[in-house]
Structures are given as C-alpha cells and as structure tokens.
C-alpha positions as CSV (number, residue, x, y, z in Angstrom):
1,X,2.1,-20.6,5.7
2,X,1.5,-17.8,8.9
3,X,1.8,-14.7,9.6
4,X,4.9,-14.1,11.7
5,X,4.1,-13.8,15.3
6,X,5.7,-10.8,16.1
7,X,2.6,-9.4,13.4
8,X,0.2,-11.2,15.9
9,X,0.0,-9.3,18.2
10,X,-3.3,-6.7,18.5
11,X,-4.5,-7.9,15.2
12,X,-7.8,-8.7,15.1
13,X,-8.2,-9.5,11.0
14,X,-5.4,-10.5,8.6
15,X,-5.1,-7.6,6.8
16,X,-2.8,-4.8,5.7
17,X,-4.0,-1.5,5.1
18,X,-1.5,-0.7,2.4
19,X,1.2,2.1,1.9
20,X,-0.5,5.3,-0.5
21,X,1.5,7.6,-2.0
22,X,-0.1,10.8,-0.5
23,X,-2.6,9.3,0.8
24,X,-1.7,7.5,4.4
25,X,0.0,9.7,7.4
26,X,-0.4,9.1,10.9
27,X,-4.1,9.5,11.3
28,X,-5.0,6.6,9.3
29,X,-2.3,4.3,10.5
30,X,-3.1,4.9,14.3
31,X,-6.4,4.6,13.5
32,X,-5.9,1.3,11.7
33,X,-4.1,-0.2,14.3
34,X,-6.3,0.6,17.4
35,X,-9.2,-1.2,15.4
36,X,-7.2,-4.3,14.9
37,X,-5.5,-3.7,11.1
38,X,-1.7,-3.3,10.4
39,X,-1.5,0.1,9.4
40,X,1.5,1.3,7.0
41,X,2.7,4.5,5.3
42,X,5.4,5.1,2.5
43,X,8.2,7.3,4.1
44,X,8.4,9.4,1.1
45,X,5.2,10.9,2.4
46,X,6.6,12.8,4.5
47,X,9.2,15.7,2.6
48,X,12.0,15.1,4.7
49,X,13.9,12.3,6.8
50,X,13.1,14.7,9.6
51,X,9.5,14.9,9.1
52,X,9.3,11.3,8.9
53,X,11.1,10.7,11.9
54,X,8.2,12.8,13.5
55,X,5.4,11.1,12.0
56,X,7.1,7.9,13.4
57,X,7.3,9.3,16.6
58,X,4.0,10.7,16.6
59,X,2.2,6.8,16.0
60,X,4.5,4.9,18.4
61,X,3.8,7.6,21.1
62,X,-0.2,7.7,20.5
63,X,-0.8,4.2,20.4
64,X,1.6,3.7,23.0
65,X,-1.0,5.9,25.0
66,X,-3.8,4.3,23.5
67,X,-2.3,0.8,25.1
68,X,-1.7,1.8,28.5
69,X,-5.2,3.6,28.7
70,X,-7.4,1.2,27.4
71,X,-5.8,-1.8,28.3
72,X,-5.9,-2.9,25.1
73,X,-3.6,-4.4,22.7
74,X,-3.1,-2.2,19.2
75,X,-2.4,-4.0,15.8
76,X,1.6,-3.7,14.7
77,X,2.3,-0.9,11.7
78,X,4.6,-0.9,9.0
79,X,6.3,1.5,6.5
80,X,7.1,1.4,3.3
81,X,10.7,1.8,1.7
82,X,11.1,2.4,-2.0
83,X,14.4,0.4,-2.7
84,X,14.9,1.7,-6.1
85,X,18.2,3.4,-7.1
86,X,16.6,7.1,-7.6
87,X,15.2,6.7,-3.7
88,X,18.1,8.9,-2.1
89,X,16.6,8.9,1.3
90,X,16.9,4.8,1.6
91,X,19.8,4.7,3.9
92,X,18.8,7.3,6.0
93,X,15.0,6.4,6.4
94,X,16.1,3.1,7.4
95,X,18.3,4.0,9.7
96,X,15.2,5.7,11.3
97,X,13.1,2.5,11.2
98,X,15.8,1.0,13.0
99,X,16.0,3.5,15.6
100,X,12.1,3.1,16.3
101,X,12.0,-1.2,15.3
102,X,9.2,-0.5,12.9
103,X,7.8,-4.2,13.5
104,X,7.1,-4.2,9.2
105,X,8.8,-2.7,6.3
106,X,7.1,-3.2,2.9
107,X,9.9,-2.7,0.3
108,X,8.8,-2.1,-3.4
109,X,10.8,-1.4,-6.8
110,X,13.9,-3.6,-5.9
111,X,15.4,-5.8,-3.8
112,X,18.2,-5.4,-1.2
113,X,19.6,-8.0,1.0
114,X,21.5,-5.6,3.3
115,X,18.3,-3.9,4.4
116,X,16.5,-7.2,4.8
117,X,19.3,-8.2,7.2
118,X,19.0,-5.0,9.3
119,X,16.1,-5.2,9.9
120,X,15.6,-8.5,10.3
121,X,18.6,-7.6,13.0
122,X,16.2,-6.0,15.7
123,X,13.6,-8.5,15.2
124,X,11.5,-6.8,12.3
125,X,9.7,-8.3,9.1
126,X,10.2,-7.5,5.6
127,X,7.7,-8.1,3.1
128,X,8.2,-7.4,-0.4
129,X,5.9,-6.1,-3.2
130,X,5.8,-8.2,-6.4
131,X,3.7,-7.6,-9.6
132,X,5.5,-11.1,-11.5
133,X,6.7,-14.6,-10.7
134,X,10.2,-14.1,-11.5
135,X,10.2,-11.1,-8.8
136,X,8.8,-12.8,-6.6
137,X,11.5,-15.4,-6.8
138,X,14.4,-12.9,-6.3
139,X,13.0,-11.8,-3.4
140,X,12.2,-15.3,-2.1
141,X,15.6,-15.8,-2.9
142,X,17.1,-12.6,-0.8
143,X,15.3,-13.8,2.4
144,X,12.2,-11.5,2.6
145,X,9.6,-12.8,5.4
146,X,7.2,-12.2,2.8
147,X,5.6,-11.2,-0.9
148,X,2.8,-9.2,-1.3
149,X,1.5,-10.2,-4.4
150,X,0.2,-7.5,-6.9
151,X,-2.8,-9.0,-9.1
152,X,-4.4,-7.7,-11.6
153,X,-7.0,-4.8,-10.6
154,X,-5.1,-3.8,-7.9
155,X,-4.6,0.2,-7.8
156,X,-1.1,1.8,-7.9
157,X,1.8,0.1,-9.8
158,X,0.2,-3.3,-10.5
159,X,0.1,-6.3,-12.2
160,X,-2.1,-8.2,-14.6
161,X,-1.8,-12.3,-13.0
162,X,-5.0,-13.6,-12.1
163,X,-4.5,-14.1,-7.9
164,X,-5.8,-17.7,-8.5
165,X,-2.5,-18.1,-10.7
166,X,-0.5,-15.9,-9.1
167,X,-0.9,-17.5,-5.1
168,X,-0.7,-20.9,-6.5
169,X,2.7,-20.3,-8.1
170,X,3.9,-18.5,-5.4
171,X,3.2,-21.0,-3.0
172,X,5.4,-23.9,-5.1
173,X,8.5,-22.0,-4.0
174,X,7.7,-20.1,-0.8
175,X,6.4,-21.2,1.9
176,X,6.5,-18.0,4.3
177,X,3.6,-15.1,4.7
178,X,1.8,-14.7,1.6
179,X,-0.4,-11.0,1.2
180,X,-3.1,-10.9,-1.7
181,X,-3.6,-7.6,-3.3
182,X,-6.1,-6.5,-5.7
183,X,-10.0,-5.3,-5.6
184,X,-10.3,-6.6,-1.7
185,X,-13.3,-4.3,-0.3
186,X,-14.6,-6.7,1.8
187,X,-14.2,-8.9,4.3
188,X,-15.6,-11.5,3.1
189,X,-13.0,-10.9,0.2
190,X,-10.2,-11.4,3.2
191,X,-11.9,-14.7,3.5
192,X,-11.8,-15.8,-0.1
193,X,-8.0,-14.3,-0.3
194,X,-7.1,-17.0,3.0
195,X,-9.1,-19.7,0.7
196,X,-7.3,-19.3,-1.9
197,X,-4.0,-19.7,0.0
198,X,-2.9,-16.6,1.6
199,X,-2.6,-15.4,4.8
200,X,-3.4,-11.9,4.6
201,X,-5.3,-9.6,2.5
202,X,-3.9,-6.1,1.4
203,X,-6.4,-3.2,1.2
204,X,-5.5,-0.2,-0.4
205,X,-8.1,1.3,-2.3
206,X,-10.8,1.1,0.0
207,X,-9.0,2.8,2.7
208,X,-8.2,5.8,0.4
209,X,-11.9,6.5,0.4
210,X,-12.1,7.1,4.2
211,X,-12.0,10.6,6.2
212,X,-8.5,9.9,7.6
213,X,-7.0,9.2,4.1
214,X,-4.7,12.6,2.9
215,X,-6.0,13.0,-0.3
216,X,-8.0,15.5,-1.7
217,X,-12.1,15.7,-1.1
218,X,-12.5,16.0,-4.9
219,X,-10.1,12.8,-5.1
220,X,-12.5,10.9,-2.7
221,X,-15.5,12.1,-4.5
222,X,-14.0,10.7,-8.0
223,X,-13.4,7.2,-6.0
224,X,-17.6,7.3,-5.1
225,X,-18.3,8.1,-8.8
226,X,-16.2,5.4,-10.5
227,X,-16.2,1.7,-11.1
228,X,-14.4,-1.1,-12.5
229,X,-15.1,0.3,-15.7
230,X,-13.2,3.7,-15.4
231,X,-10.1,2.1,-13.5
232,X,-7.3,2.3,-16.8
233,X,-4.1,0.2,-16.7
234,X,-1.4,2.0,-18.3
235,X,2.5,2.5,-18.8
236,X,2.0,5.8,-19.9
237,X,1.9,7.6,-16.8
238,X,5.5,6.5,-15.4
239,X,6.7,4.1,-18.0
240,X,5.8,1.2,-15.7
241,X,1.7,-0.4,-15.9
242,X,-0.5,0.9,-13.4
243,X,-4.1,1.7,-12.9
244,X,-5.3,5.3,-12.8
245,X,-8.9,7.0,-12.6
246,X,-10.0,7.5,-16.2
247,X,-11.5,10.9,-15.4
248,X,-8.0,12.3,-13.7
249,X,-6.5,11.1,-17.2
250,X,-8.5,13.6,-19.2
251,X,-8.5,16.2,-16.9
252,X,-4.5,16.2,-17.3
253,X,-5.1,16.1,-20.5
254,X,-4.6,12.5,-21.7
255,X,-6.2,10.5,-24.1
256,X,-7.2,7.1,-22.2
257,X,-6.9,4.9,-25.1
258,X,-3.2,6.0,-26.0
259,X,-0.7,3.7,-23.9
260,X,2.2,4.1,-25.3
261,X,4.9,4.0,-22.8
262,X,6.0,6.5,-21.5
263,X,9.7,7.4,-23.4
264,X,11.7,7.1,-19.6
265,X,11.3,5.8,-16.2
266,X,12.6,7.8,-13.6
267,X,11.1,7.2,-10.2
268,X,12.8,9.6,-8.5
269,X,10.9,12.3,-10.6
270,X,7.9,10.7,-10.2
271,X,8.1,10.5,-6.5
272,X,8.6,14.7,-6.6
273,X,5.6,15.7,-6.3
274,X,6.7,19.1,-5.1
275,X,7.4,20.0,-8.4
276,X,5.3,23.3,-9.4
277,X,2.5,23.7,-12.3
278,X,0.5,26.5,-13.5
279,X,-2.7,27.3,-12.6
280,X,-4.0,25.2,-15.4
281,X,-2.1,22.0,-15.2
282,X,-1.0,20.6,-18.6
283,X,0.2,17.4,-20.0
284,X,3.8,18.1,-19.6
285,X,2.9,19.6,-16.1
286,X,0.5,17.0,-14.4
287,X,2.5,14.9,-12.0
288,X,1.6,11.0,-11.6
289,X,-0.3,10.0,-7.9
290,X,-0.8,14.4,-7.5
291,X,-2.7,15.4,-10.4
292,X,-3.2,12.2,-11.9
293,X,-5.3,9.8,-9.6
294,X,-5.2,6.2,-9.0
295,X,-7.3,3.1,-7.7
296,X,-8.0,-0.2,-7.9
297,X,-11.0,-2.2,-9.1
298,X,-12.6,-2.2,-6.7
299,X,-13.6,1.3,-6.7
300,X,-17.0,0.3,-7.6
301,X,-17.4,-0.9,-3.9
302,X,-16.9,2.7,-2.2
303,X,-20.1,4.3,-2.0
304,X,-19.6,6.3,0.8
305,X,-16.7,8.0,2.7
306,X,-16.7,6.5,6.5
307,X,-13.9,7.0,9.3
308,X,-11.3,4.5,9.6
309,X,-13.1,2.5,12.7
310,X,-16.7,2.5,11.0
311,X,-15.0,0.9,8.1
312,X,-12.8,-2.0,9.6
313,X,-16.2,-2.3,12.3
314,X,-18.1,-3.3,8.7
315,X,-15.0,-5.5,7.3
316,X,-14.9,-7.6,10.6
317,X,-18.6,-8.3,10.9
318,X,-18.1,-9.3,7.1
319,X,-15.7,-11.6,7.6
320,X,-16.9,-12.8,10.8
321,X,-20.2,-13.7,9.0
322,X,-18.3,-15.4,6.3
323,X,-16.4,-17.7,8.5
C-alpha cells in the first residue's frame, strides 16, 4: 500500500490530476507537475499520433527546462490509453510512450497484458481505471501497478460503489497503489481518501474548471452554475453510465429523465469528435464529451475559475491543515 517510487519523485501531494476528454493538453499538465501534482492527458486529445508525439515532446522538454532552471524537482505525468477494441491508434500511441518512458499510463475500457509488460519494460507504471469489483480483479489479475477506482459521483464514465465499499473490497485482493476517484475538490478530501485506505486521490472535475483546462468558457461557466443536483448519471449518452451536466442534456435536446440505453456502444464513434453538425446541433447530431458536457459531483465546489498553481496552492494548504 504506496505509491510506486518512481511516482515519488517531485510530488508534493498524492494526487492525480486526471485524463479529460478535451479538456487536458500540455498547459495543464506542465502546470500540474511544476506545482507538485501528477499531471495526465488522454492521447486521443490530440487528432493524430503525430500531434501527440508533439504534445509529448512539448511537456518533457518544458519541464525539463523548468528543472534545470529552478533547481527544482517537477511531479511525474502520465497519459492515458484507451485499450478498447475501436481505439485504432493503441499500438502506435504506445509505441510513442515508449519512445519518451511516460513514467504513467492510465489505461481505461479494457485490459491488455502485452501493454502492461511494455511498459513496465522501460521502468513505467500502469494504472488501470475500474468502475466494478470484478474489473478491478481482471486487472489485478493482468499485473497492473495499480486501480483507480471509479465511485459513484465521479464525472466521466463512472460508477455507482460507494468508495467506502469500493476501497475496502479492493484492498482484500490487492495490495498495490490504490487511486480514489469521485467528488474530490479538496484537500482535505485527499486526506479522507488516504483515511479511508488509499494512496492517492484522483481530481478530475475540479481541474476542468481552471484557466488552463481546453474546454470551452461557456463549458466552465456551466461548471460555476451547477451542483450536485444537476450532475445526471446516464447510459443514454454512449450506452455505458456516466454523469453529464443536466443543462448540456437539454440543450442537445434530451429529456434528463429518459435513460434508456443507448441502442449501441461504439467508442470509437464516440471518441470522433470531429464529426460535423449544423449550426443548430440536434439530437442525432450532438456528440458525447463536445456538445454534451460532463462532471462530477462535486461541481458544487467550483465557484470560481483559478489557474492551475492558485488551485493546487489552495489544495495543499487544505491538506496540510488537515494533517
């Protein structure tokens, strides 16, 4: 029950600032990791292998430059690979982590063992998203270095397991890093996740709502005007539950309360977001993550829109108070 000590290294709180569709590039890693978090991006963010091979060398490069001139030690970052069968940039986006030794890879909507072994080859970690016991257990199973574990009222794909439940279970089986996700704003909430039995916390949703973070201004000003109350879990977006901004719902034209599940699940056409709509985005037109916004529950907490270091600033003097 650590965190691996190749993750030690320049962090200054045990947290993850997690992988957003659209939402984290380069800015808000680098600026993650010079204040003392483990920054991560997915790779689909970027259109193109190529492009993502520049946004990796564009945040070993600037922190690299950040090290040498302050003296100072930045936090690790990570990326994030979707494993699932539709993903049919996997082999070649992780042949590019490779190539730069991306110290984490967070890999989400499947499991594989070969790309686990690779990059556990060059001395990397992989930790793996979960939203259920029994996937948590099949990628305990395949070796992963650690689970991220998806509790209810987290934002994005989540899951509905109380985190007391959840951790608890987790840690009968594995005995490796454990990452808490779901409504963690603060950092006294880091504390409570390390109480509970984890080692790290995993903070999404708050860092959407920061000026580095990709997405829209009238995105972040919809995270400033929600709570708990308008975060709705669904399967009607993409077939699988997750939690979207009840306001984005009905601007796409969706009725809230109807969760049917979606007919199909195909993530490769949900992760196309380049796909083009009219003017006036319809139903049929209005793409998941693009048009159709997400968040966690703890959206209530975001009342303003700092940068990156104000925010983790705040966070530490939290936690610090806490412990």
């Amino acid at each position: 029950m650590a965190i691996p000590e190749q993750l030690q290294q320049g962090l200054s709180l045990p947290a993850i600032a997690a992988p957003m569709f659209l939402a984290s590039g380069p800015q808000l890693v680098i600026e993650c990791c010079k204040s003392g978090v483990l920054g991560t991006f997915p790779a689909l963010n970027q259109r193109t292998s190529e492009g993502f091979e520049e946004w990796l060398n564009e945040i070993t490069t600037t922190l690299a430059d950040y090290e040498e001139a302050t003296g100072t030690k930045a936090a690790p970052y990570g990326v994030n690979l979707v494993a699932h069968k539709s993903n049919q940039r996997l082999e070649a986006d992780l042949a590019l982590c490779i190539k730069y030794k991306v110290p984490l890879i967070i890999t989400s909507l499947g499991v594989v063992p070969s790309l686990i072994e690779q990059v556990q080859a060059y001395g990397g970690k992989v930790f793996h998203d979960v939203t259920t016991i029994k996937f948590a257990q099949k990628a305990a199973s395949a070796g992963v270095d650690g689970l991220i574990l998806v509790c209810a009222g987290a934002g994005g794909h989540a899951g509905d397991i109380n985190p007391f439940a959840f951790v608890n279970e987790a840690r009968q089986f594995f005995d490796k890093t454990i990452v808490l996700s779901g409504c963690i704003s603060r950092g006294n909430d880091i504390a409570a996740a390390q109480i509970m039995g984890a080692d790290m916390a995993y903070m999404g949703t708050r860092f959407l709502g920061t000026q580095e973070s990709m997405v829209r201004n009238d995105y972040k000003m919809m995270l400033v005007d929600s709570a708990a109350k308008d975060i709705v879990y669904t399967p009607a977006i993409s077939g699988v539950p997750a939690s979207f901004i009840r306001q984005s719902l009905v601007d796409a034209g969706y009725d809230p309360n109807d969760k049917t599940p979606k007919a199909t699940i195909d993530f490769g056409d949900e992760l196309d977001i380049d796909q083009k709509v009219s003017s006036e985005t319809s139903k049929q037109e209005a793409k998941a993550w693009r048009d159709i916004w997400s968040a966690g529950q703890g959206v209530g907490d975001i009342q303003d829109l700092p940068i990156v270091a104000d925010l983790i600033k705040q966070i530490k003097l939290e936690y610090k108070s806490v412990c």
